[in-house]
N, C-alpha and C positions, 0 to 999 in steps of 0.2 A: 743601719750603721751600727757596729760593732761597741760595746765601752770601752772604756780605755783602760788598760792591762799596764799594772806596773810594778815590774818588777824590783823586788830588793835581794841585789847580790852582796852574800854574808861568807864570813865565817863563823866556828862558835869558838874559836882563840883570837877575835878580833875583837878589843877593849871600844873603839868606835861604833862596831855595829852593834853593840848592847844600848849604845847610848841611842841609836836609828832605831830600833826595834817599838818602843812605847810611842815616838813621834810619830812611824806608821801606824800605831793602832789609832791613835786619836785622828788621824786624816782617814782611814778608816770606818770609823763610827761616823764623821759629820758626812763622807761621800755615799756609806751605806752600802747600796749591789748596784749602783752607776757606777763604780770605778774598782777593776778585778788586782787584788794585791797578791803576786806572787813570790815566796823567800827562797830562795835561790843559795843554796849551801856552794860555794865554790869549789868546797875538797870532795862532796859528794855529787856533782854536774859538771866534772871539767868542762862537758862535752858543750854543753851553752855558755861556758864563761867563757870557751872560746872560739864559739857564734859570735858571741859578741866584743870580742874584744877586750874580755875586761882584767884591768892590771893593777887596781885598787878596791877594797872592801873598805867601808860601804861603797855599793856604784848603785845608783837607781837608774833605770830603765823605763822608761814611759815612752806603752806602744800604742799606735792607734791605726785600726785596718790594716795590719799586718808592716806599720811602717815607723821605726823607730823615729819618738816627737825630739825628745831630748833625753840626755845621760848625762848625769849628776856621780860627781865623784867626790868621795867625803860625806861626813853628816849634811845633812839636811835637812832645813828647818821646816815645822807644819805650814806657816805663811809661804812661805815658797812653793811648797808643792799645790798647797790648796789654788794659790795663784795659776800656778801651771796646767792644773788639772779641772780648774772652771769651766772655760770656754771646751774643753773637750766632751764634755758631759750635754746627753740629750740633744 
């Protein structure tokens, strides 16, 4: 079973995803290499922004076995994604 891959679609003229960026490092450090964090430039990846559909920076992306769990649009907080990203782990 694969861990779970999550991505964060950014821009770097986006005042929100500054504010996302430290939240994912710290959900980062407590999940460790259980949980794969990808930043996703949306001016430099149209091509996956639109895979997936996305039409707000920040969008988080949480994949597991190849099958998108949930998409978070806006900041989002450590307790929520730690929430989210529990039960996917191991």
């Amino acid at each position: 079973m694969a861990k779970p891959i999550l991505y964060d679609f950014f821009a770097t003229w986006c005042g929100p995803c500054r504010i996302q960026g430290p939240i994912l490092e710290e959900v980062g450090k407590k999940f460790g290499d259980s949980v794969e964090i990808k930043k996703v430039d949306v001016d430099q990846h149209m091509d996956l922004a639109e895979k997936y559909s996305i039409r707000v920076v920040p969008t988080l992306i949480i994949e597991k076995d190849g099958s998108v769990v949930q998409m978070l649009e806006g900041v989002t907080d450590g307790r929520t994604l730690e929430n989210l990203l529990r039960p996917l782990v191991g």
